[in-house]
C-alpha positions in Angstrom: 0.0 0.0 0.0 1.2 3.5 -0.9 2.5 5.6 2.0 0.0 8.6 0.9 -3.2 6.1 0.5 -3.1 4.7 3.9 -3.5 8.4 6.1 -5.9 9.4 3.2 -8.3 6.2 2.8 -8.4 6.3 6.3 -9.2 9.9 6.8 -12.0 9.6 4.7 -13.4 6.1 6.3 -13.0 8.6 10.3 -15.2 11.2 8.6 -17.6 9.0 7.3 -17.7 6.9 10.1 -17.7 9.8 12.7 -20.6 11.6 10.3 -23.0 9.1 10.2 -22.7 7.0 13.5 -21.7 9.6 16.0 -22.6 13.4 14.5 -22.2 14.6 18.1 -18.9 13.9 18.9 -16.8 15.9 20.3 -13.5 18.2 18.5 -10.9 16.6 21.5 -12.2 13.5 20.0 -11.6 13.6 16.4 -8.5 15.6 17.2 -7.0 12.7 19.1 -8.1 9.7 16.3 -6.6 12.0 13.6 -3.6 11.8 15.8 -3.8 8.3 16.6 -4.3 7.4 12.6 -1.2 9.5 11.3 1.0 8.1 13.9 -0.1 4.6 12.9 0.6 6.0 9.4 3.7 7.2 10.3 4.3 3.8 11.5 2.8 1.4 8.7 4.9 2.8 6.0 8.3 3.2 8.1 8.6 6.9 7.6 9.2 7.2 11.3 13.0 5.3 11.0 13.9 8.1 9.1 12.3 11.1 10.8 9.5 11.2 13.4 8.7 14.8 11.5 6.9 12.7 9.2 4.3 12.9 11.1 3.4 16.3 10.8 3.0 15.6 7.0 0.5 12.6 7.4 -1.9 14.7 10.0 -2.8 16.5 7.3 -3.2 13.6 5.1 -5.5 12.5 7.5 -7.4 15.6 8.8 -8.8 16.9 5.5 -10.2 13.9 3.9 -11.6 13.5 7.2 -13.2 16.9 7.5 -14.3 16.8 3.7 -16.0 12.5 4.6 -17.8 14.3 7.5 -18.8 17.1 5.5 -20.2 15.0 2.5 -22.1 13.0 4.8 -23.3 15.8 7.5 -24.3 18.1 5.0 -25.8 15.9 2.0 -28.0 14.0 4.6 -26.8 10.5 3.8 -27.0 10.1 7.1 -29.8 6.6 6.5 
């Protein structure tokens, strides 16, 4: 799997997720799974032997599809 793909297919599937089961959940929340899922990023595709600054690239990679899941499914009431 590609290093990029993993933070970003996984961002999107925490938005969704977050969007449709739990719409009232809380910004510490989301804030600490987009942490916990670029770390594991961070992880899965090594990045971390080299620098642990990677990790600052894949929160990103992780935050905005997130954001842009929850919005598509908040906002275009696929919520059923």
């Amino acid at each position: 799997m590609s290093a990029e793909l993993l933070p970003v297919l996984s961002g999107v599937l925490l938005g969704t997720i977050l969007g449709r089961l739990y719409p009232g959940v809380g910004k510490g929340i989301c804030l600490a799974l987009v942490l916990l899922l670029a770390l594991v990023a961070t992880v899965a595709s090594g990045e971390f032997r080299l620098n642990w600054g990677f990790i600052f690239v894949d929160i990103p990679m992780v935050a905005v599809p997130a954001y842009a899941g929850f919005f598509v499914v908040r906002k275009r009431g696929w919520l059923h």
